[in-house]
Every structure is written in structure tokens, then in C-alpha cells.
N, CA, C and O atoms as a GROMACS GRO file, in nm:
protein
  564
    1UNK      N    1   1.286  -9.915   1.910
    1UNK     CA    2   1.193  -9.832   1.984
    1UNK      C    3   1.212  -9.686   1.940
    1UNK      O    4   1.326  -9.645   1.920
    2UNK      N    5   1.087  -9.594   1.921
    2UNK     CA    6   1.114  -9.497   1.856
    2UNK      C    7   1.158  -9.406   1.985
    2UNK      O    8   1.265  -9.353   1.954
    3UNK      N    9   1.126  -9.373   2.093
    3UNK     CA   10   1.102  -9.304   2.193
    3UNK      C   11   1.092  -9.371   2.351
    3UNK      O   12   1.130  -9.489   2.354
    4UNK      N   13   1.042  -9.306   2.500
    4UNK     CA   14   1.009  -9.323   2.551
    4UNK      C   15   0.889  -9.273   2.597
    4UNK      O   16   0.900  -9.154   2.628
    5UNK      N   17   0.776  -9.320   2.615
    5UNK     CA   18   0.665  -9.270   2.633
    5UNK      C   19   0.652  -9.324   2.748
    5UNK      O   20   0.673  -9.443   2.771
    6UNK      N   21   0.610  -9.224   2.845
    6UNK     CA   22   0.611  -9.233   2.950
    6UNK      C   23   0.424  -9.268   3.016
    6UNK      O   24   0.318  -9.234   2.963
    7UNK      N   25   0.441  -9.333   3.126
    7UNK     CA   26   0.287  -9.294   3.164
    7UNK      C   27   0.259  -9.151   3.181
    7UNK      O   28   0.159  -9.090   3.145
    8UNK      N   29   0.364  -9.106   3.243
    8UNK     CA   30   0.326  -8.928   3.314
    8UNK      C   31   0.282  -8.914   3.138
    8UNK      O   32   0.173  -8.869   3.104
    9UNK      N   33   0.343  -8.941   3.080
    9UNK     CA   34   0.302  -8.849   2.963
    9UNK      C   35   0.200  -8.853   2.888
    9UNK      O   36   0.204  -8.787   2.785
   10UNK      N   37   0.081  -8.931   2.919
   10UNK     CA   38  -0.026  -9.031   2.874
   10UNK      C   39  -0.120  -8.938   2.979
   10UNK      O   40  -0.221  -8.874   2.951
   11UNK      N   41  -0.064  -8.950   3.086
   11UNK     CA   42  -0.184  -8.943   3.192
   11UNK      C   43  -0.196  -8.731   3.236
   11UNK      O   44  -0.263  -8.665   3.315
   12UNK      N   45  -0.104  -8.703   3.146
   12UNK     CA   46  -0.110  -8.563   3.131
   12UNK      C   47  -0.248  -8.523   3.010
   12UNK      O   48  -0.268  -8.410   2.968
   13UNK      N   49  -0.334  -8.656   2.968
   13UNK     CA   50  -0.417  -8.567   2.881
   13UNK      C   51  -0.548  -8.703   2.915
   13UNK      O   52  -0.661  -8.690   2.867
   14UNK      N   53  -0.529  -8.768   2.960
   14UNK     CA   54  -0.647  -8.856   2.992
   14UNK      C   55  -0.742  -8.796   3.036
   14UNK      O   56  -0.828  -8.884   3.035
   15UNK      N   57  -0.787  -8.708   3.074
   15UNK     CA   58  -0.927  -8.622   3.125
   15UNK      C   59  -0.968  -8.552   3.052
   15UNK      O   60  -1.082  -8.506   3.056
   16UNK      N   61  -0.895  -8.531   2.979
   16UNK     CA   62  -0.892  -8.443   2.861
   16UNK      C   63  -0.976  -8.388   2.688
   16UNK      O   64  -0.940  -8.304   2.607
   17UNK      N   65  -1.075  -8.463   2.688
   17UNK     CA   66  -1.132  -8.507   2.588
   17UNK      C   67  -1.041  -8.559   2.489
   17UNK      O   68  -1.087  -8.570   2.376
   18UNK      N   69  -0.912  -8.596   2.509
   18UNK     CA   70  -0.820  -8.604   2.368
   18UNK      C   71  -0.870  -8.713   2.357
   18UNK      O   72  -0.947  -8.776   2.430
   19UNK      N   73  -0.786  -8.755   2.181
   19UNK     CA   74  -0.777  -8.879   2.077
   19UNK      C   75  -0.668  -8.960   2.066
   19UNK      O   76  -0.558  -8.919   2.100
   20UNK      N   77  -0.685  -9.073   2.023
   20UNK     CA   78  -0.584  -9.134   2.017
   20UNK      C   79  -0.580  -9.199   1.883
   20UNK      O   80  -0.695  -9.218   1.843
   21UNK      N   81  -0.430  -9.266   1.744
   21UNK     CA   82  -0.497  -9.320   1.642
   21UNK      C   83  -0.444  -9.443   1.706
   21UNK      O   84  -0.346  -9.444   1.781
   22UNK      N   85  -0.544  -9.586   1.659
   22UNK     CA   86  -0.483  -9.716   1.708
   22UNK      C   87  -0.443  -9.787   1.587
   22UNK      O   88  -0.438  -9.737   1.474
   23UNK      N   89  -0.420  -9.884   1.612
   23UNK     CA   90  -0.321  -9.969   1.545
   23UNK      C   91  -0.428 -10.012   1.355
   23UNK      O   92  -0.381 -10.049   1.247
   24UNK      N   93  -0.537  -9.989   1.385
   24UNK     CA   94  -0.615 -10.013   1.257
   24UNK      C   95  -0.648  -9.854   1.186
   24UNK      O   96  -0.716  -9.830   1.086
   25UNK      N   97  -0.562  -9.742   1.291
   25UNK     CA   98  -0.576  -9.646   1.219
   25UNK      C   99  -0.683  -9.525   1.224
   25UNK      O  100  -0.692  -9.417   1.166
   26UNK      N  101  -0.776  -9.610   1.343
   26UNK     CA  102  -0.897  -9.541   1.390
   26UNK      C  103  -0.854  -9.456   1.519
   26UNK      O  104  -0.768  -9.479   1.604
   27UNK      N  105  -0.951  -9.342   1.500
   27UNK     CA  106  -0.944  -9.206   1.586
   27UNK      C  107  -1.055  -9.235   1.726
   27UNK      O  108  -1.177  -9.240   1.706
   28UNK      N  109  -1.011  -9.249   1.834
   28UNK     CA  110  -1.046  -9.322   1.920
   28UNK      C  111  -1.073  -9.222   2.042
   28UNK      O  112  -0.972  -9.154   2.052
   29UNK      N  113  -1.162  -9.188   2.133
   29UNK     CA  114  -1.147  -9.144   2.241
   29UNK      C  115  -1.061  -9.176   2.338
   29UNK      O  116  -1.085  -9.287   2.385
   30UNK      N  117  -0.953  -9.110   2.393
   30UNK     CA  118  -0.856  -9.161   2.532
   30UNK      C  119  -0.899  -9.113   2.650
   30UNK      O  120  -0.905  -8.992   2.668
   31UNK      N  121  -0.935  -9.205   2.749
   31UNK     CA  122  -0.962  -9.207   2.875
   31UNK      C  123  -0.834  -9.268   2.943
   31UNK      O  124  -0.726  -9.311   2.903
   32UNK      N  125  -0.927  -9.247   3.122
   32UNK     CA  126  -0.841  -9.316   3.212
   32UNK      C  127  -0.793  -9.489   3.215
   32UNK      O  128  -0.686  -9.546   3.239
   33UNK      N  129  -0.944  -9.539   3.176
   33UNK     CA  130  -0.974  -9.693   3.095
   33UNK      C  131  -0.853  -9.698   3.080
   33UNK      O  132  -0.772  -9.739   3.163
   34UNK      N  133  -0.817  -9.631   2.910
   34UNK     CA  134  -0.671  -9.659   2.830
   34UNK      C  135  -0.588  -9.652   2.963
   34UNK      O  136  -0.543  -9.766   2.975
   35UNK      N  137  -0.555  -9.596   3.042
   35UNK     CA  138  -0.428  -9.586   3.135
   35UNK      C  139  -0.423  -9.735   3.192
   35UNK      O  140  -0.331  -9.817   3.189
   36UNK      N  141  -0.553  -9.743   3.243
   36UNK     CA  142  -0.520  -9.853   3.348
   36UNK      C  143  -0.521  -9.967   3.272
   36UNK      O  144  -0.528 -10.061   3.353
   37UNK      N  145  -0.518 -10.010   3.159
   37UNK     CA  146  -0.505 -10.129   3.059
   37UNK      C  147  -0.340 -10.125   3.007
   37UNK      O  148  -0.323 -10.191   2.905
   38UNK      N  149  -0.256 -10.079   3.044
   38UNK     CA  150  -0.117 -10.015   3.080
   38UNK      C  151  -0.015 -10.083   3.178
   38UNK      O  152  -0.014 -10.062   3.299
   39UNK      N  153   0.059 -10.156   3.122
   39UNK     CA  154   0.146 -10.214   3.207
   39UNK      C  155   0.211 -10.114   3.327
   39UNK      O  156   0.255 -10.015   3.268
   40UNK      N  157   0.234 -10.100   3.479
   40UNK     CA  158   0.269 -10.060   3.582
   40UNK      C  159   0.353 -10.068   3.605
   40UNK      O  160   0.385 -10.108   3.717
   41UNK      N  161   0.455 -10.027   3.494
   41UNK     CA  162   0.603  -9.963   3.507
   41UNK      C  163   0.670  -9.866   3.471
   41UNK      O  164   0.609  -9.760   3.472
   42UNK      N  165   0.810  -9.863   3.428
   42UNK     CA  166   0.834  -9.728   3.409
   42UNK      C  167   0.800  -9.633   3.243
   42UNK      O  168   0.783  -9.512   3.225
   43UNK      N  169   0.800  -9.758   3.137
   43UNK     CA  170   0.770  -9.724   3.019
   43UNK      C  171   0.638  -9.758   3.011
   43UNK      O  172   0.608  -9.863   3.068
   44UNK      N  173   0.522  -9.674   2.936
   44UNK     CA  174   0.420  -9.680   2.880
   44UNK      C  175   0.369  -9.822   2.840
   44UNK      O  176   0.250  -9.851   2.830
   45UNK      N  177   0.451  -9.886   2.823
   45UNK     CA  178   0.416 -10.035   2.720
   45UNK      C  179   0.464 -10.010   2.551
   45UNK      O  180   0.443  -9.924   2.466
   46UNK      N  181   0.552 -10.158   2.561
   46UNK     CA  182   0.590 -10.125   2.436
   46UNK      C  183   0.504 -10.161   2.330
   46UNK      O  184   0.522 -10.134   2.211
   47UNK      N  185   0.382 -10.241   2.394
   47UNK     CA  186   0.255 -10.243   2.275
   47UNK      C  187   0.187 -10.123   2.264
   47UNK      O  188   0.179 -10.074   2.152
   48UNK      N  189   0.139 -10.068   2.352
   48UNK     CA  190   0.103  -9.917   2.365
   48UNK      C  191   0.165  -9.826   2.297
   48UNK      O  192   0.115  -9.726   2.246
   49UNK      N  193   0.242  -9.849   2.295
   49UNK     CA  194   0.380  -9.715   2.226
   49UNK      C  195   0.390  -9.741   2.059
   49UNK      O  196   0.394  -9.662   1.965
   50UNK      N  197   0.393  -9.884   2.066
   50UNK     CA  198   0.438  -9.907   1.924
   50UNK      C  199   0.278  -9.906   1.803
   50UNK      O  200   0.278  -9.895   1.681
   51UNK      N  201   0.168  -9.921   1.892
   51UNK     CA  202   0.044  -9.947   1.815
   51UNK      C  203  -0.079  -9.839   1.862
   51UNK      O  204  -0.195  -9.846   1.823
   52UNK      N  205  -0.025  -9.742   1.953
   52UNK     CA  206  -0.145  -9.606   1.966
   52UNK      C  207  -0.055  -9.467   1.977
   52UNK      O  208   0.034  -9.445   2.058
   53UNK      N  209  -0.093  -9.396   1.894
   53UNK     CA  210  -0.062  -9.262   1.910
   53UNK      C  211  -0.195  -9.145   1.983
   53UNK      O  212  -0.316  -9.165   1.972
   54UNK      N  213  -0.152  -9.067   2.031
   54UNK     CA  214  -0.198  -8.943   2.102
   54UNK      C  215  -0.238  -8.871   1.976
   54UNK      O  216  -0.172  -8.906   1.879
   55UNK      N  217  -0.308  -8.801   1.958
   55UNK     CA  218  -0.380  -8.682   1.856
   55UNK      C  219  -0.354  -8.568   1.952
   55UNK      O  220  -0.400  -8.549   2.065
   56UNK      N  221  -0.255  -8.488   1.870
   56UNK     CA  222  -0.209  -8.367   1.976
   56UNK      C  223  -0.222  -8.264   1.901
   56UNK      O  224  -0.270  -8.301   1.794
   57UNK      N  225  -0.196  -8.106   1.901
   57UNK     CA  226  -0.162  -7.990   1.893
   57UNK      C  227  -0.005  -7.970   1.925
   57UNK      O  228   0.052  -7.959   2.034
   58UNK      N  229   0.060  -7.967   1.763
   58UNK     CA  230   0.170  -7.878   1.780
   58UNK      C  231   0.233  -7.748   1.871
   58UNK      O  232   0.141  -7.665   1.877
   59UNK      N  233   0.334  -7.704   1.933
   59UNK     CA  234   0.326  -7.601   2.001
   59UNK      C  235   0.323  -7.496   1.872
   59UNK      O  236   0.240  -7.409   1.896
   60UNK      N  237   0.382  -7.479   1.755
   60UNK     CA  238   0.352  -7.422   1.655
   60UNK      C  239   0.215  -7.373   1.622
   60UNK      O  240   0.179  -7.283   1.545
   61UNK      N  241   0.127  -7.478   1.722
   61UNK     CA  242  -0.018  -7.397   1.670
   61UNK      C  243  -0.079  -7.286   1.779
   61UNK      O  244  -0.193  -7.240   1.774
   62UNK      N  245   0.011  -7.257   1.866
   62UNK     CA  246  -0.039  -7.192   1.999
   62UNK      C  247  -0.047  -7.044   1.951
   62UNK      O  248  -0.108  -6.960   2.018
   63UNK      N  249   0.025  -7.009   1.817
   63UNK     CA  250  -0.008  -6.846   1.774
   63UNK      C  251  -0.117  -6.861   1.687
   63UNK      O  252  -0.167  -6.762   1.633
   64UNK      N  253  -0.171  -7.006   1.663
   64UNK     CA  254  -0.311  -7.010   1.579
   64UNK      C  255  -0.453  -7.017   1.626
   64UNK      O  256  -0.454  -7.073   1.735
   65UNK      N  257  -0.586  -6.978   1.584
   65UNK     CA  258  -0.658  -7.000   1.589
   65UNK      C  259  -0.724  -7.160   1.664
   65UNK      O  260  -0.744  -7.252   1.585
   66UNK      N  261  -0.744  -7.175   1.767
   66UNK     CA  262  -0.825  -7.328   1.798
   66UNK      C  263  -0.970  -7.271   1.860
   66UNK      O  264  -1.007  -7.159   1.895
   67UNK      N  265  -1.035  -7.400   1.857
   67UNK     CA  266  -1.172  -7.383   1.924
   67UNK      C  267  -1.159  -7.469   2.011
   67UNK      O  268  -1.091  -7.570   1.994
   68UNK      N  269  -1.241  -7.434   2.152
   68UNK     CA  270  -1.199  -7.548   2.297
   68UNK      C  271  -1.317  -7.529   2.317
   68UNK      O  272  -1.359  -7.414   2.304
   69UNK      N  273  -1.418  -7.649   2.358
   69UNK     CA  274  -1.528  -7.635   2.445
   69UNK      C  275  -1.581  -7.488   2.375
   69UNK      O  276  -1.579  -7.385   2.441
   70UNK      N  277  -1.609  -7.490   2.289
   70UNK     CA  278  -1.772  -7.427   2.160
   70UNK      C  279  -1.664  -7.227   2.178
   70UNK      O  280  -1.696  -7.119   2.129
   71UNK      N  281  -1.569  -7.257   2.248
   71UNK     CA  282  -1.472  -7.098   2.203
   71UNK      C  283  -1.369  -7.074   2.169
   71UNK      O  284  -1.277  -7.095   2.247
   72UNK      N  285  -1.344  -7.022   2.046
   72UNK     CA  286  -1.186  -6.970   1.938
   72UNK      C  287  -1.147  -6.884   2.022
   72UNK      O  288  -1.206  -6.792   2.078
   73UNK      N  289  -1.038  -6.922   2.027
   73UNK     CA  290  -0.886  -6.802   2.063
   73UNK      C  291  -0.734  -6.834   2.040
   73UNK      O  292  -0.689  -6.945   2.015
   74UNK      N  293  -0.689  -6.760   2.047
   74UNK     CA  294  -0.542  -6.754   2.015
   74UNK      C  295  -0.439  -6.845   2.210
   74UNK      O  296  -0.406  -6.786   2.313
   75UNK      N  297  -0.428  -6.966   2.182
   75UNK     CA  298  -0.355  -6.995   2.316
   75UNK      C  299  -0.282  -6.928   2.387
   75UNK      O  300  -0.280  -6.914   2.509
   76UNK      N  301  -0.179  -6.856   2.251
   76UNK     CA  302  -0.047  -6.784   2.319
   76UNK      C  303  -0.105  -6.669   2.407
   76UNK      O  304  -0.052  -6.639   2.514
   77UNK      N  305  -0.219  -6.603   2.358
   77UNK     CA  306  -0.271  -6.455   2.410
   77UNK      C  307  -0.307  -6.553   2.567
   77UNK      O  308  -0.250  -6.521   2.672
   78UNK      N  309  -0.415  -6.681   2.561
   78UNK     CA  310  -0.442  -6.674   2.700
   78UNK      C  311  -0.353  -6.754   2.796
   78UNK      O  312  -0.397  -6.813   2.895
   79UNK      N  313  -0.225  -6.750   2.758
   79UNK     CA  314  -0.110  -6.805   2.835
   79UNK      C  315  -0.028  -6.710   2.906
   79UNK      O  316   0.056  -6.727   2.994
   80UNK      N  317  -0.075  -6.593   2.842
   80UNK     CA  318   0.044  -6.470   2.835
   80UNK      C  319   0.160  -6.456   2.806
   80UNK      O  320   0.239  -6.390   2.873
   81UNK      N  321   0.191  -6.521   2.691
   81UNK     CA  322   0.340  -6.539   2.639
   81UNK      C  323   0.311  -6.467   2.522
   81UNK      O  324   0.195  -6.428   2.513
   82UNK      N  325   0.377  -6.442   2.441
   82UNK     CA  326   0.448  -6.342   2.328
   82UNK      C  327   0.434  -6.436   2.188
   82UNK      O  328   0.436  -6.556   2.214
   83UNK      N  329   0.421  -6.406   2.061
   83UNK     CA  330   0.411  -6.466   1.954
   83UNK      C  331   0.556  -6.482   1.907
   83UNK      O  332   0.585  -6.556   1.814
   84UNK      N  333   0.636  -6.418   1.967
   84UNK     CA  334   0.765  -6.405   1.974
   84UNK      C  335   0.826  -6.519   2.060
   84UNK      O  336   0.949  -6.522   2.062
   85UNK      N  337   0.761  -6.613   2.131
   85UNK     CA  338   0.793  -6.688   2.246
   85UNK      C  339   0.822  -6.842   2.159
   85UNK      O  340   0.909  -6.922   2.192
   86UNK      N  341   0.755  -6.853   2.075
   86UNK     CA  342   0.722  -6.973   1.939
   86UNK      C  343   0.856  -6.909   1.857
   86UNK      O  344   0.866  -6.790   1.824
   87UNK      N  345   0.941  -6.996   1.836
   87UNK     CA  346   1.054  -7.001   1.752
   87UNK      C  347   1.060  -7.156   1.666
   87UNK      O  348   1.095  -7.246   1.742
   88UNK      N  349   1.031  -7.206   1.511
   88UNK     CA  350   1.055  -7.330   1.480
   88UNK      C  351   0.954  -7.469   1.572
   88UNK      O  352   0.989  -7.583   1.604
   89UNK      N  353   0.875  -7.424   1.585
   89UNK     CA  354   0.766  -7.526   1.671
   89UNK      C  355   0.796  -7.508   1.836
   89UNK      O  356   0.702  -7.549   1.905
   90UNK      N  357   0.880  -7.469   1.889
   90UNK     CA  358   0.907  -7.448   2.007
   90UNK      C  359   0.913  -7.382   2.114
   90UNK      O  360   0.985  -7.286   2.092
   91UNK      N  361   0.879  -7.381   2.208
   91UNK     CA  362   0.881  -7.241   2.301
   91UNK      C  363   0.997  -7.200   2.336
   91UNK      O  364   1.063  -7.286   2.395
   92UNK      N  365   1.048  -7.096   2.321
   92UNK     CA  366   1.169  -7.002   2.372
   92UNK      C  367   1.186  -6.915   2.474
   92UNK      O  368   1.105  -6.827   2.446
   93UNK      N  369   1.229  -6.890   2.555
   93UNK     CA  370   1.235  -6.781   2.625
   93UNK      C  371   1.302  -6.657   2.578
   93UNK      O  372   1.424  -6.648   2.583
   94UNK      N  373   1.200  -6.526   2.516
   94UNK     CA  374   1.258  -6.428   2.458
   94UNK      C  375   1.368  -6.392   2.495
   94UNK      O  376   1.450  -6.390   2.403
   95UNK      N  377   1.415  -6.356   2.618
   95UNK     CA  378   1.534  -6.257   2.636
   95UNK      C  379   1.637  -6.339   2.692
   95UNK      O  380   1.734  -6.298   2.756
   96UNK      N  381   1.608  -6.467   2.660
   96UNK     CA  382   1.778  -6.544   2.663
   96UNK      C  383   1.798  -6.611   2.526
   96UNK      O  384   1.907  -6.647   2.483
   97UNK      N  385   1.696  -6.622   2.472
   97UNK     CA  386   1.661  -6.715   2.322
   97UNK      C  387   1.666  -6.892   2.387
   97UNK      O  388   1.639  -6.992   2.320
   98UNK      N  389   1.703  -6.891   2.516
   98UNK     CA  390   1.700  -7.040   2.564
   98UNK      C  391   1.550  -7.080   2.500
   98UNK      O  392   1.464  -6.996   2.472
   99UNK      N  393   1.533  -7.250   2.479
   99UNK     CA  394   1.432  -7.358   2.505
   99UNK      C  395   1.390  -7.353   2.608
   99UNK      O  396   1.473  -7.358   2.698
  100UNK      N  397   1.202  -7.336   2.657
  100UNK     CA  398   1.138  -7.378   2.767
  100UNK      C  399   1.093  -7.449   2.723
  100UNK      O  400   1.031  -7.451   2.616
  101UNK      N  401   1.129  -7.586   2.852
  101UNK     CA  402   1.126  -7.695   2.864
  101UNK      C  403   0.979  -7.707   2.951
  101UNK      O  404   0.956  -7.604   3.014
  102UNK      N  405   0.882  -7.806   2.966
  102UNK     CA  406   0.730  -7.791   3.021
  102UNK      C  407   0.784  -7.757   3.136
  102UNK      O  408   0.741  -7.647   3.171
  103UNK      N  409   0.878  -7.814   3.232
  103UNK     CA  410   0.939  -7.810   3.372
  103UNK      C  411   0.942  -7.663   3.415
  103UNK      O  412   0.923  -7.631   3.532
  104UNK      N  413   0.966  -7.574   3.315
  104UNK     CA  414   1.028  -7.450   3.344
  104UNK      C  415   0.887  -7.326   3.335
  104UNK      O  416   0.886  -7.203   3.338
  105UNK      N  417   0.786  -7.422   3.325
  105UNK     CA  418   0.634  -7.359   3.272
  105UNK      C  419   0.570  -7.361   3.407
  105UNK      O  420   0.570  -7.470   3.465
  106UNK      N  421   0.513  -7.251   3.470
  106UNK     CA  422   0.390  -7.216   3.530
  106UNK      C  423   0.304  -7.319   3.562
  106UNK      O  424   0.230  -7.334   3.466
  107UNK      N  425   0.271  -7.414   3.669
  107UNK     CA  426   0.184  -7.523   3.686
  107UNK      C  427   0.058  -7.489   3.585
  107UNK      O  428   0.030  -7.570   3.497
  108UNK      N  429  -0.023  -7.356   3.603
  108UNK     CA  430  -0.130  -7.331   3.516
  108UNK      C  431  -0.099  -7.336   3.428
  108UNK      O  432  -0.181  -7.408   3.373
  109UNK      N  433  -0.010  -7.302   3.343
  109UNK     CA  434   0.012  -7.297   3.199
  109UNK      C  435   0.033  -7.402   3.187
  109UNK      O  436   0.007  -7.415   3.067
  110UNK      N  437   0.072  -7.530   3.233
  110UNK     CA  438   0.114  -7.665   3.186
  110UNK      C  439  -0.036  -7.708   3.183
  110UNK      O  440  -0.097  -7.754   3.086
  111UNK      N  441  -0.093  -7.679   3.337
  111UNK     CA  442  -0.256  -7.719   3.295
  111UNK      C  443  -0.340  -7.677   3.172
  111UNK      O  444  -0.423  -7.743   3.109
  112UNK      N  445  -0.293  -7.540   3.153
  112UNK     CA  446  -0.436  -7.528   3.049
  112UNK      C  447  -0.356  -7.564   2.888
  112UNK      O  448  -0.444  -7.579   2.803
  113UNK      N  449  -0.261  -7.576   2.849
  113UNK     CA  450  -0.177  -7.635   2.698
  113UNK      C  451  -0.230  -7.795   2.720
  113UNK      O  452  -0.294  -7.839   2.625
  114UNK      N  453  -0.209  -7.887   2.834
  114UNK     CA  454  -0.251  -8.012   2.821
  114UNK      C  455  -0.421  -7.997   2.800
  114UNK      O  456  -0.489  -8.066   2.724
  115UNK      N  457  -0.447  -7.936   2.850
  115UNK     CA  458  -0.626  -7.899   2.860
  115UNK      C  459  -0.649  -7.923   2.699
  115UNK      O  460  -0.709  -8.011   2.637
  116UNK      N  461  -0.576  -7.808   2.661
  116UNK     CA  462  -0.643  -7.758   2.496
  116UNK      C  463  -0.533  -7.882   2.465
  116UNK      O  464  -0.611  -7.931   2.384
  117UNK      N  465  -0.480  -7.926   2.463
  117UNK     CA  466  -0.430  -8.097   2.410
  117UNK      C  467  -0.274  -8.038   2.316
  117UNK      O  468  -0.255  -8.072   2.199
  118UNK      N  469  -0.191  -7.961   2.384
  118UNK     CA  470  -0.109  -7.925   2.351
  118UNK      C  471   0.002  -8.017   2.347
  118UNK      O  472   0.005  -8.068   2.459
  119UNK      N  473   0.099  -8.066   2.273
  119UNK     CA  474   0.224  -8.167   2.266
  119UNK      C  475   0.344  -8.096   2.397
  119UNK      O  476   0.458  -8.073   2.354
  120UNK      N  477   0.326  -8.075   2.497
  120UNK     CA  478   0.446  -8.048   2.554
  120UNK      C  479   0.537  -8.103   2.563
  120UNK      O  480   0.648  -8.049   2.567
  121UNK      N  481   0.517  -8.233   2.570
  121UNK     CA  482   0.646  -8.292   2.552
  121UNK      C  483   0.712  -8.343   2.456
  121UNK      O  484   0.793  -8.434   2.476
  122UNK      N  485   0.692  -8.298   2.347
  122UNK     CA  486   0.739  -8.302   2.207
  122UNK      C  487   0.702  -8.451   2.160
  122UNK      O  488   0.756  -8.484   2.055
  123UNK      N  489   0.643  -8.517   2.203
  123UNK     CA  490   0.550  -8.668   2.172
  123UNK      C  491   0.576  -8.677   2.020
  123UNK      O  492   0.635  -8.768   1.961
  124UNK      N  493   0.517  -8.556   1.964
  124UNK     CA  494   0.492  -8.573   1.835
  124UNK      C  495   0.698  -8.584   1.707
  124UNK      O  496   0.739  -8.668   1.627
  125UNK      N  497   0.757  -8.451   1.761
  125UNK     CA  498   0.901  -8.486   1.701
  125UNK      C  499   0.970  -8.605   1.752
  125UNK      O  500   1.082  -8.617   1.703
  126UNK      N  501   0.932  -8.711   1.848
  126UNK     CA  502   0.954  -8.822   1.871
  126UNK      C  503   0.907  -8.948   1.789
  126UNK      O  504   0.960  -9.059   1.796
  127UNK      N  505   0.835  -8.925   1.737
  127UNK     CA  506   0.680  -9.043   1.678
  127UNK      C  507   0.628  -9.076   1.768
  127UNK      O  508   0.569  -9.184   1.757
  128UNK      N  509   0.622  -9.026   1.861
  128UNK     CA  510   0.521  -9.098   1.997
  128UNK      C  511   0.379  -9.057   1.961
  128UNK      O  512   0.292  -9.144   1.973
  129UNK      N  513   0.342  -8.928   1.916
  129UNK     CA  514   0.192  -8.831   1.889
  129UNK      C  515   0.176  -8.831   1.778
  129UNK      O  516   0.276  -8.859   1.712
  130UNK      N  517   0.040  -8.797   1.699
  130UNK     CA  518   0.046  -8.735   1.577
  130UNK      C  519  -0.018  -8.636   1.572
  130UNK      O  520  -0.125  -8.631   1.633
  131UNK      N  521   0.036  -8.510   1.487
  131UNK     CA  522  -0.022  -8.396   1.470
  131UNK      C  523  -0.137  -8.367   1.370
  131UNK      O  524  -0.152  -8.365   1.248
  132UNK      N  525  -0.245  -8.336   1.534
  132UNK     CA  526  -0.350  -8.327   1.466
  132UNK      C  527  -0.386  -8.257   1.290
  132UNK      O  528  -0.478  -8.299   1.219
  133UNK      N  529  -0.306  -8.165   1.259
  133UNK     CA  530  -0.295  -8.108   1.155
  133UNK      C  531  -0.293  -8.232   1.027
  133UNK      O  532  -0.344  -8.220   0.915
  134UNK      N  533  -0.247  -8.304   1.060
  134UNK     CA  534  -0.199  -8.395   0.955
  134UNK      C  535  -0.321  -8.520   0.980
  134UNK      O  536  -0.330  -8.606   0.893
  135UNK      N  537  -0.405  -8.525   1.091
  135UNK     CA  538  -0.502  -8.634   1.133
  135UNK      C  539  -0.610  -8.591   0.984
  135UNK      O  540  -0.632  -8.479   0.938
  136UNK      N  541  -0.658  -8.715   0.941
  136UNK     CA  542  -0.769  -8.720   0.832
  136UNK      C  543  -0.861  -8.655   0.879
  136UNK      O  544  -0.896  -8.559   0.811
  137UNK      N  545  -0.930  -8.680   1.003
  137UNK     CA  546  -1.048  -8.657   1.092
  137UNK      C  547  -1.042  -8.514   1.142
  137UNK      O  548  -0.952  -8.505   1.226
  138UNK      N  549  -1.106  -8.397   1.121
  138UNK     CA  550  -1.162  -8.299   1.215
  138UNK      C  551  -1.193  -8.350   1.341
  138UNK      O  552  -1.296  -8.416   1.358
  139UNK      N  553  -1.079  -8.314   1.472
  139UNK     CA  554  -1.090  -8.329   1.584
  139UNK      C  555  -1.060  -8.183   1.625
  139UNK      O  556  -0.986  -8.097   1.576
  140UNK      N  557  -1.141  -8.185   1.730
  140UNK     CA  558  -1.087  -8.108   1.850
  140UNK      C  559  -1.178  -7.927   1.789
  140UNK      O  560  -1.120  -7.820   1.806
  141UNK      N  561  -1.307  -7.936   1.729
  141UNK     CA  562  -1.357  -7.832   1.762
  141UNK      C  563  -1.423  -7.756   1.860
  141UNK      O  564  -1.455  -7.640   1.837
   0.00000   0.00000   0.00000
């Protein structure tokens, strides 16, 4: 097993317009549907886990350019964090150099990074996600 993929962690982007790739490799819309076709325990499903990935946004891309719903901006500017806050793909807290962890994030700010389909929970350095950057398909303009 590569990871644990959690439901919370699934159901943090199901409303979301996000993608998912499945097991033939195709770029798929993820809904609530997908949730509830989900075994009702504590892990995600290990068919789920092992044969669909999430199409996410690196936190590395939050000092970049995205388009959400037909408007470009910079995430970090409308989070109010610092370009300085992004250290090595990760969020930092400037003036301790500590790791922020999603837990340690602003309910809104957790809302609007899952919104714009942000990896908070590092899905992707797990193999749980794949980064959209690397997806064949133009998603997420």
C-alpha cells in the first residue's frame, strides 16, 4: 500500500469541480457519486486507492499563476500568506521556519486551497494524487 487515503481526504474536494485519473488512465470528473461508491470505513478503499488518483495542484503552485471559475490570480496573494511562506513545495511558517500542517490553517484558507483543488494533504508526495502539472490533459482553467 502506497499511503493512506483517507475519505476526509476525498471528500475535501468532491464539490469541487476536481478530476480524477482512473485505472484506464482517463481524466474523469469527481463527484459525491465517487464517495458514496466507497467502502464505509476508515481507509478510502484499497481498490479506490490503488486504481484512482485525484488531479491536484501542488502547494508549489500557490506563488503561480491559476485560473478558477473564468479568473487568474496568484493563490498565495488571495490567502494572505507571503511568497516567502512556500519553501521546497511546502508551506512554512516564516518566523519559526516550522511546517504548516492544513490543521494549523485558517478554516477559510483550508476552504478556498481545496476550492482551487490545492494538495493539502500532500496526496500527491504520497502517490495518492497526481500533479496536475504532469496530467496530459489541460485541466482546471
Amino acid at each position: 500500500m502506497i499511503g493512506n487515503l483517507k475519505i476526509r481526504h476525498l471528500a475535501a474536494y468532491a464539490d469541487k469541480k476536481c478530476f480524477y485519473q482512473n485505472k484506464e488512465q482517463r481524466i474523469v470528473p469527481f463527484s459525491f457519486k465517487d464517495l458514496c461508491d466507497i467502502n464505509d470505513n476508515e481507509d478510502a478503499g484499497i481498490a479506490w486507492q490503488e486504481n484512482y488518483k485525484l488531479v491536484l495542484y501542488p502547494l508549489s503552485d500557490l506563488t503561480k499563476k491559476i485560473t478558477y471559475n473564468g479568473y487568474s490570480f496568484v493563490p498565495i496573494k488571495k490567502i494572505g500568506l507571503s511568497e516567502e511562506s512556500i519553501c521546497n513545495g511546502k508551506l512554512i511558517n516564516v518566523a519559526t521556519g516550522r511546517k504548516i500542517n492544513y490543521n494549523d490553517l485558517e478554516y477559510q484558507r483550508v476552504i478556498m486551497l481545496t476550492e482551487w483543488r490545492f494538495d493539502i494533504f500532500e496526496l500527491i508526495d504520497k502517490g495518492l494524487a497526481i500533479d496536475v502539472n504532469t496530467s496530459r490533459k489541460k485541466l482546471y482553467k
